[in-house]
SELODREN-705718 format. One record per atom (N, C-alpha, C): residue in three letters; x, y, z. Coordinates in steps of 0.1 Angstrom, whole numbers, plus 2048, in hexadecimal, padded with zeros to 3 digits. Layout:
ALAXYZ...
// end
This chain:
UNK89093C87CUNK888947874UNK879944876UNK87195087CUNK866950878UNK85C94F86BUNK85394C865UNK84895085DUNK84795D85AUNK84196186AUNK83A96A86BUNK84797B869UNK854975871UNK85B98086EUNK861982859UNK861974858UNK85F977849UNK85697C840UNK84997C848UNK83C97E83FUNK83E990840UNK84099184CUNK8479A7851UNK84C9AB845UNK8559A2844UNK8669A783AUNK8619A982CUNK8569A282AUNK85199F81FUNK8489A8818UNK83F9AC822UNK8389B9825UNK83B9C6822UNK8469C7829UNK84E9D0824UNK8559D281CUNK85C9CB815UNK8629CB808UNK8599CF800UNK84B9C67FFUNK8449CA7F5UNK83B9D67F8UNK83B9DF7FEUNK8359EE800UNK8439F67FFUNK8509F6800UNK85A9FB803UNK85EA0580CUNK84FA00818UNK853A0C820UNK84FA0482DUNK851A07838UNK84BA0584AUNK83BA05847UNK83DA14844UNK82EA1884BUNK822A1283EUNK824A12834UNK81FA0C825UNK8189FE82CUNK8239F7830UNK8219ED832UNK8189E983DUNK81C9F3843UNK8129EF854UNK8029F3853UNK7FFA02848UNK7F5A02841UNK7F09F6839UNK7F49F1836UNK7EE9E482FUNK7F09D7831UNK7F39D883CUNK7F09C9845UNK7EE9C8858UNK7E89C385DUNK7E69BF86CUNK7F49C4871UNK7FC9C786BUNK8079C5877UNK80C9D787CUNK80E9DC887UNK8129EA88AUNK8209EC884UNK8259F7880UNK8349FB879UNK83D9F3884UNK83E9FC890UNK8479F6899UNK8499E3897UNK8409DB89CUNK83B9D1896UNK8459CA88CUNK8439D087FUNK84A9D0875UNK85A9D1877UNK85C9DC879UNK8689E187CUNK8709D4888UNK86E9D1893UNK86D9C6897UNK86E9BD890UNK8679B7889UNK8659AA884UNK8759AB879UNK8749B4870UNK8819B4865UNK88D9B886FUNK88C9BE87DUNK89A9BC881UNK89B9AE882UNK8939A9889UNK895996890UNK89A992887UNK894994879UNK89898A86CUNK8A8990868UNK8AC99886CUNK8BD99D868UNK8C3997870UNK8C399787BUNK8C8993888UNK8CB982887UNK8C097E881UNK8C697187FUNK8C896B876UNK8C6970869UNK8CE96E85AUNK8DD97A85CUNK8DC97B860UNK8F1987867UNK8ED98C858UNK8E1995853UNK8E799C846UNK8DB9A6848UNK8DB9B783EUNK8D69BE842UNK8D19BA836UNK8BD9BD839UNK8B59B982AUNK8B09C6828UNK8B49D482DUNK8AE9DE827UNK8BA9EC827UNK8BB9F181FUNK8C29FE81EUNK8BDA0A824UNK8C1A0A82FUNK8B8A17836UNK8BDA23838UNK8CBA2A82AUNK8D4A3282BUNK8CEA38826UNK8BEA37819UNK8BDA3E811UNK8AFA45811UNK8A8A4D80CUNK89BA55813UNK892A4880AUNK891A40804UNK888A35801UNK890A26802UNK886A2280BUNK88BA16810UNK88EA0A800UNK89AA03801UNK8999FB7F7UNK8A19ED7FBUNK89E9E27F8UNK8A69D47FDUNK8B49D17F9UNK8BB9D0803UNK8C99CD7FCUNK8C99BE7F4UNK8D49BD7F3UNK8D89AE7E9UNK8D49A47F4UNK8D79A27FAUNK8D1996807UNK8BF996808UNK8BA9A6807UNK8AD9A880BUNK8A69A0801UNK8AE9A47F0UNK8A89A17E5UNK8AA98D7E4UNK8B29857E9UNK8B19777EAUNK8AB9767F4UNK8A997F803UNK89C97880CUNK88C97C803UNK88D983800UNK8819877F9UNK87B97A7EDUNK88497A7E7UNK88296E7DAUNK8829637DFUNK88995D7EAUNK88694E7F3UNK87994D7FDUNK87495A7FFUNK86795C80CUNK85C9597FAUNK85F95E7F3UNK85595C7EAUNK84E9517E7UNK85F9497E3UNK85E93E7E1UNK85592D7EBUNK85C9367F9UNK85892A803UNK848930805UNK846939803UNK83293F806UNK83193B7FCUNK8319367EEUNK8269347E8UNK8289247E7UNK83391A7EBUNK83190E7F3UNK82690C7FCUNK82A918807UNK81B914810UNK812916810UNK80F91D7FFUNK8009247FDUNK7FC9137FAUNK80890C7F1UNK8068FE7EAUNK7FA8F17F4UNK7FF8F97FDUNK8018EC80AUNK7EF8EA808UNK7E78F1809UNK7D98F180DUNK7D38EA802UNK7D88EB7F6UNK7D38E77E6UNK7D98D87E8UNK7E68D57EBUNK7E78C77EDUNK7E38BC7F9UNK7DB8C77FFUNK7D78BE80EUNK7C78BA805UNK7C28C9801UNK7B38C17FFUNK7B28B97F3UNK7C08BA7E8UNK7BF8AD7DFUNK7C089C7EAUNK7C789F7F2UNK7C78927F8UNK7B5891802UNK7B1899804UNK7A189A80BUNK79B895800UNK79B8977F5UNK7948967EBUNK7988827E1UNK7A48817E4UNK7AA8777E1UNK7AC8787D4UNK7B18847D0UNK7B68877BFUNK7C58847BDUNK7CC87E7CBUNK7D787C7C9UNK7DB8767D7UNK7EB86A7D5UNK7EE8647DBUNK7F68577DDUNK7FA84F7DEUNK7FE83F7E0UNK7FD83A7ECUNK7F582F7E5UNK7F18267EEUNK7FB8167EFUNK80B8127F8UNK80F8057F7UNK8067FD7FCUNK8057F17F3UNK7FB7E27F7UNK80A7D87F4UNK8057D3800UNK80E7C6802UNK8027B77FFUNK80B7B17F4UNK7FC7A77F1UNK80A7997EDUNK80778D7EFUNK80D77E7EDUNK80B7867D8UNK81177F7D7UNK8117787C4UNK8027707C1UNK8017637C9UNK7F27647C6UNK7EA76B7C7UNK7E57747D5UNK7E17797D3UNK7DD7837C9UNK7EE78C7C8UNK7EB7937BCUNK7E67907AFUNK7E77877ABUNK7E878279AUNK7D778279BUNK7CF77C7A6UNK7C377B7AAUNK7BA7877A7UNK7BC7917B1UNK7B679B7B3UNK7B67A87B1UNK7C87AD7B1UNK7D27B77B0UNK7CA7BE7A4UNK7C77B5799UNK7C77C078CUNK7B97C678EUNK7AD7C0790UNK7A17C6795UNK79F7CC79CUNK7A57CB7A6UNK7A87DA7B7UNK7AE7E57AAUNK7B97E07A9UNK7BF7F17A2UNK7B27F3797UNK7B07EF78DUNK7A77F5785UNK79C7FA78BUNK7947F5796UNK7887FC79BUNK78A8087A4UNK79B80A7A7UNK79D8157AEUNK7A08217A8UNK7A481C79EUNK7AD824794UNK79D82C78DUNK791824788UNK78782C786UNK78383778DUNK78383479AUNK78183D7A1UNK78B8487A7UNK7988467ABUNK7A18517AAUNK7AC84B7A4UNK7AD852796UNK7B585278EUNK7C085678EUNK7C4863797UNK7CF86979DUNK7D785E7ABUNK7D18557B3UNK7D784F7BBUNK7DE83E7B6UNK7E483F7B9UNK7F28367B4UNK7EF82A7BFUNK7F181C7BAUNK7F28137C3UNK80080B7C1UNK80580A7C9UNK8158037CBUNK8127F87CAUNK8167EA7C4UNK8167DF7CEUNK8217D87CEUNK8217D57DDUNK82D7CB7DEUNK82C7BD7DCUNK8337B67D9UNK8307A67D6UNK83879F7DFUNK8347987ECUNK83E78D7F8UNK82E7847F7UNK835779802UNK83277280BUNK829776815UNK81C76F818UNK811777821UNK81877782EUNK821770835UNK82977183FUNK83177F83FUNK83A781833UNK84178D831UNK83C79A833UNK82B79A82DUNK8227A2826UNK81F7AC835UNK8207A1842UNK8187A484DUNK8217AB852UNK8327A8851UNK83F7B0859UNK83B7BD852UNK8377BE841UNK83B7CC83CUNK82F7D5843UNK8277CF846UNK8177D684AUNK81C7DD859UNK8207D185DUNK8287D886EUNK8327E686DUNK83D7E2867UNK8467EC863UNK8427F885CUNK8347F9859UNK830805852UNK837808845UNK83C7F8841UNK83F80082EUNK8337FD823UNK82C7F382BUNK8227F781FUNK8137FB828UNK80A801822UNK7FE808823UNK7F37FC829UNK7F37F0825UNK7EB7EA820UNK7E87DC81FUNK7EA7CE827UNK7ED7C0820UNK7E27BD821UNK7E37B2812UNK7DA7A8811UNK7E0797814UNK7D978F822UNK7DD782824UNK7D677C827UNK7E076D826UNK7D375F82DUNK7D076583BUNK7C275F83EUNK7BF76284FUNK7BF755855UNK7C775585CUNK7C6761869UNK7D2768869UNK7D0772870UNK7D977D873UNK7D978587FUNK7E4787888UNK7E178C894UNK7DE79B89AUNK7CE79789DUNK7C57A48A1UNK7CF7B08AAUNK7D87A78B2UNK7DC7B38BBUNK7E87BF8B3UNK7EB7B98A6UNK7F47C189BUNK7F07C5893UNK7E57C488DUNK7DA7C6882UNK7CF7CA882UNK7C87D487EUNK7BB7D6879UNK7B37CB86CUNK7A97C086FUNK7A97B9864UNK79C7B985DUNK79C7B5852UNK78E7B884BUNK78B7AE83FUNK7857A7845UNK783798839UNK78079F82FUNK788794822UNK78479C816UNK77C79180BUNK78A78380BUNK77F77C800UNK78476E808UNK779762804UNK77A75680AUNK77974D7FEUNK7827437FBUNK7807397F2UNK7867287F8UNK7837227F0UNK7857147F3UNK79170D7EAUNK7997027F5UNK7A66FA7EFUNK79D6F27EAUNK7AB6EC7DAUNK7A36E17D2UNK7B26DE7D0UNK7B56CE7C6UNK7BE6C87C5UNK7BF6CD7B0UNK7CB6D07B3UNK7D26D27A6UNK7DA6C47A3UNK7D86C1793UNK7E36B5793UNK7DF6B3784UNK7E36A977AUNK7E56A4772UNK7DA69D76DUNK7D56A175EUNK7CA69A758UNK7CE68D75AUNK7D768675EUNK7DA678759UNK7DC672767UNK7DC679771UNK7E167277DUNK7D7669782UNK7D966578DUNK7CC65678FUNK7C265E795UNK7C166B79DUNK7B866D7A4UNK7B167779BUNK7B167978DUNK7AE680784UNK79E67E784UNK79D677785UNK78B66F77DUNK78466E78EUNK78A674796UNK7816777A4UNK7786807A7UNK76B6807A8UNK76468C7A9UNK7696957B4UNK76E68C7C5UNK7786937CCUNK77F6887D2UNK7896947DCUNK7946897E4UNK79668E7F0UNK79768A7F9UNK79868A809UNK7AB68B806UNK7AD699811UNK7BA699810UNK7C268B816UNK7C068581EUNK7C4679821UNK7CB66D817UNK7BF67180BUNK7C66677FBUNK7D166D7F4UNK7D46777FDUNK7E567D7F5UNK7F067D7FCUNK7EE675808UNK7F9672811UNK80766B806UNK806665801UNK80E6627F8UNK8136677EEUNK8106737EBUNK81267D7DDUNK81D6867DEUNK8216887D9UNK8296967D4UNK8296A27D6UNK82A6A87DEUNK81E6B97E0UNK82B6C27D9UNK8286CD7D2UNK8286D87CEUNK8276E17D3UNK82A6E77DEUNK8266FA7E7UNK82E7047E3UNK82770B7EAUNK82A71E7E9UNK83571A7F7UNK8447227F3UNK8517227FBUNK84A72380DUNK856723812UNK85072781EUNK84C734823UNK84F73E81EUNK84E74B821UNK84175081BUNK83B745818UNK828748811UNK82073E81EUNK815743827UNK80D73F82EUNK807731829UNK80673281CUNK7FE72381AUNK806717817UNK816718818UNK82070C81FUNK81D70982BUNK81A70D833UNK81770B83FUNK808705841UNK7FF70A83BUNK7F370683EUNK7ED6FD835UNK7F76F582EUNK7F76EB826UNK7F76DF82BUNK8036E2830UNK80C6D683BUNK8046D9847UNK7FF6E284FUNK7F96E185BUNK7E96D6857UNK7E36D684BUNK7D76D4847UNK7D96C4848UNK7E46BF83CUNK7E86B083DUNK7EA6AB848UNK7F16AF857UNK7F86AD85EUNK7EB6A786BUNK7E26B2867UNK7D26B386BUNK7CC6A4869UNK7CF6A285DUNK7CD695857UNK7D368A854UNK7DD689861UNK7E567E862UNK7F267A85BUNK7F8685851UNK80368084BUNK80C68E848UNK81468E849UNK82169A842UNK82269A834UNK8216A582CUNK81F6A181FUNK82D6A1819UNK83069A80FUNK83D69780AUNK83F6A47FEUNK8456AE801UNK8476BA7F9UNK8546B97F2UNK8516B67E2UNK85A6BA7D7UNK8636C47D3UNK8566CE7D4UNK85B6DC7CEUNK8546E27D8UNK85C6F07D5UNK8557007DCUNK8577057D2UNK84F7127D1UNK84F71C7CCUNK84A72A7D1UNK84E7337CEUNK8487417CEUNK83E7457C2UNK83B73C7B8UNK8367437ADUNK8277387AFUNK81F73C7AAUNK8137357AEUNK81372B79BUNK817735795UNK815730783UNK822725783UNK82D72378DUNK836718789UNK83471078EUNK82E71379BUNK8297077A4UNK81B6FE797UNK80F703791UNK80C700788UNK80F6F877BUNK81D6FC778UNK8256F476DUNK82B6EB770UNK82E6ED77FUNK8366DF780UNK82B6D3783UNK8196D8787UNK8126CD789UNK8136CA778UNK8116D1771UNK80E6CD763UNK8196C075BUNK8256C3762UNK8326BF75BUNK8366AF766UNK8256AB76CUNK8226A2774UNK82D6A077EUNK8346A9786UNK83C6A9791UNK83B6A579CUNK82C6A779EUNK8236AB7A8UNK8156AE7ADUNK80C6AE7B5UNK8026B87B6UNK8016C37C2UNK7FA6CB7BEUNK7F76D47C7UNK7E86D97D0UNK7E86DE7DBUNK7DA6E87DCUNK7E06F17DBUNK7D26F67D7UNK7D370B7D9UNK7C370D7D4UNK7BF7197D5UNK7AE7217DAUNK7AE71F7C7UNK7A37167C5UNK79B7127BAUNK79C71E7B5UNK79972C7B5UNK7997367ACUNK7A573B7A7UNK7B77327A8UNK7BC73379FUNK7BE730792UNK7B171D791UNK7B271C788UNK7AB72277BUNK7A672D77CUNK79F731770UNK7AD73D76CUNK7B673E776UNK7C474876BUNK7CC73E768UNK7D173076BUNK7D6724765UNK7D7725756UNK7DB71F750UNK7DC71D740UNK7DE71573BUNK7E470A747UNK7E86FC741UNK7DA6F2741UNK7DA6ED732UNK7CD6E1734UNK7CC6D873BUNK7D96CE739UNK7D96C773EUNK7D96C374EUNK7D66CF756UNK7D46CD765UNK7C86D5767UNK7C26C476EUNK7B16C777AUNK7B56CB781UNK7AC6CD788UNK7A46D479BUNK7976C979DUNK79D6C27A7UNK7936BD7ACUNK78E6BD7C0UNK7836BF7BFUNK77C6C37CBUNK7836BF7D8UNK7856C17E8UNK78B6BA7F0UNK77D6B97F9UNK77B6AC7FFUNK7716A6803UNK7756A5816UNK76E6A981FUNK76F6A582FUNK77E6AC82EUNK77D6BC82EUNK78A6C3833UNK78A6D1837UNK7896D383FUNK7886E5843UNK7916F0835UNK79B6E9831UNK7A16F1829UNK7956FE822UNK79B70A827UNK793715822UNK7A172181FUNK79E729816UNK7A7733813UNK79F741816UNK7A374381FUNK7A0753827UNK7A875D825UNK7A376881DUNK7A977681EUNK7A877F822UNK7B378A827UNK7AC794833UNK7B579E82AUNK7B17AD82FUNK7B87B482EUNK7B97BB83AUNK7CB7BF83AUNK7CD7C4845UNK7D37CD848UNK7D67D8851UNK7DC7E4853UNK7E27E5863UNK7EC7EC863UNK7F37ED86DUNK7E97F787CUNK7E87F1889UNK7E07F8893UNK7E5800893UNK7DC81089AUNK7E281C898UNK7EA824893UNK7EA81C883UNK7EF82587DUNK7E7832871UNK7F083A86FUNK7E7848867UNK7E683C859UNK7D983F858UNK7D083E84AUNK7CD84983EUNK7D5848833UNK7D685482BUNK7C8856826UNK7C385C823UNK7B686181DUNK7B485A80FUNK7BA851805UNK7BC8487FFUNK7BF83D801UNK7C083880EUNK7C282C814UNK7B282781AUNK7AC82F821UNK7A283481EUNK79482D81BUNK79983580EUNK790834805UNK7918267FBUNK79E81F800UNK79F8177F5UNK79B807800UNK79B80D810UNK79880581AUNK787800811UNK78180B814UNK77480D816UNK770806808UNK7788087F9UNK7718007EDUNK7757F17F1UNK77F7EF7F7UNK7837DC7FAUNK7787D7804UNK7757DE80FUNK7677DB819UNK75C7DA813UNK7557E5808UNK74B7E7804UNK74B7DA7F6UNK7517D57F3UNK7567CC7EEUNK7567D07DAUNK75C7C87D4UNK7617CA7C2UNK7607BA7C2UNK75B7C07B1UNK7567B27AAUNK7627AA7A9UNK7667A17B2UNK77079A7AEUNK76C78C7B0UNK7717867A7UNK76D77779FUNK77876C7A7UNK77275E7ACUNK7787547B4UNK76F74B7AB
// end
């Protein structure tokens, strides 16, 4: 079925006549006449009574008539919800972000976006920056935030924030009363990490390994706050980017400085190559580049 042979049918119903209708729109009677045979022809049903000296729609004419109504003022819809998305009055945007990360930054991104369009919705998913990178591939989510690096030939990337590793551990442990520590003086310790399916298991152990020793790993975790309690509940110590400790709660665990070590915590955000970018994606690209007050 055509549109346009529906838009005929339409035409003429609502003039109740050929020539009515051809008077009051672009199209010639014949034209018309044409167009409402096509539309019988291939719905197998007659939409007009043409036994009687005024044309009137049968029972089929009167449900194509009430359904053409229906689906045209859909597509009248269509133009009002394209330029709400031009406009960015509406939409969702998925972000794929780690757990740290989120707890971090997640609630400041959404509130500074949310001032600005209040109608667009932000999803977030919560994995592993490793995981974060398959969903960005696969196109289920819009959006990841990870450790860098990340590979250019799959990604669009766009540094976002940079902070520094420090040692978490126990007001009471011996290396407490150190202004800093060379990762090398924890060859002997207990480490604490984020599971394997979080990038900074790896770049933990790549870092020590850098520095001559394999670190002796206790626990894993996925949660960044358990991995924290178990330093507290002296299990263990940990690194992780100094600006988790101001969301911590436990007193009884320092941060102290790491001395002669590359360790750096690099964040990027990233998006899938050639892929369509929603007009709220966007815009929400453009407030994360242009950068938001966010506190490390």
């Amino acid at each position: 079925m055509e549109l346009r042979d529906l838009k005929s049918f339409m035409e003429v119903a609502l003039h109740k006549s050929f020539t009515n209708a051809a008077a009051n729109s672009y199209l010639t009677q014949p034209s018309l006449s044409k167009a409402v045979k096509k539309l019988e022809e291939e719905l197998r049903v007659e939409l007009f009574d043409r036994s009687t000296r005024h044309l009137r729609m049968t029972d089929a004419g009167q449900i194509v008539y009430q359904q053409g109504q229906k689906a045209f003022a859909a597509l009248s819809e269509l133009n009002v919800l394209l330029d709400e998305l031009r406009d960015i009055t509406s939409g969702v945007v998925k972000i794929g972000i780690p757990p740290l990360i989120g707890t971090l930054f997640f609630p400041e991104i959404a509130r500074s976006f949310q001032e600005r369009y209040p109608k667009v919705s932000l999803e977030l998913v919560e994995l592993g920056a490793k995981l974060i990178g398959k969903l960005v591939e696969d196109g289920q989510v819009d959006l990841g935030i990870v450790v860098l690096p990340a590979s250019e030939a799959q990604f669009n990337i766009y540094p976002f924030i940079e902070d520094e590793f420090v040692l978490f551990l126990h007001e009471d442990h011996k290396l407490a009363k150190n202004s800093a520590v060379s990762l090398n003086e924890l060859k002997d310790e207990k480490f604490i990490l984020f599971s394997e399916d979080f990038t900074l298991h790896d770049y933990i152990i790549q870092a020590c390994e850098k520095d001559g020793f394999t670190p002796n790993i206790s626990y894993q975790s996925s949660q960044w706050d358990l991995i924290i309690e178990l330093v507290s509940s002296k299990l263990g110590i940990t690194l992780l980017p100094k600006s988790i400790y101001h969301k911590q709660t436990n007193k009884n665990v320092k941060i102290i400085p790491l001395k002669n070590t590359s360790l750096h915590w690099k964040l990027g955000i990233i998006t899938k190559k050639d892929a369509y970018h929603s007009f709220a994606l966007k815009e929400l690209l453009k407030m994360l580049n242009e950068g938001i007050s966010l506190e490390i």
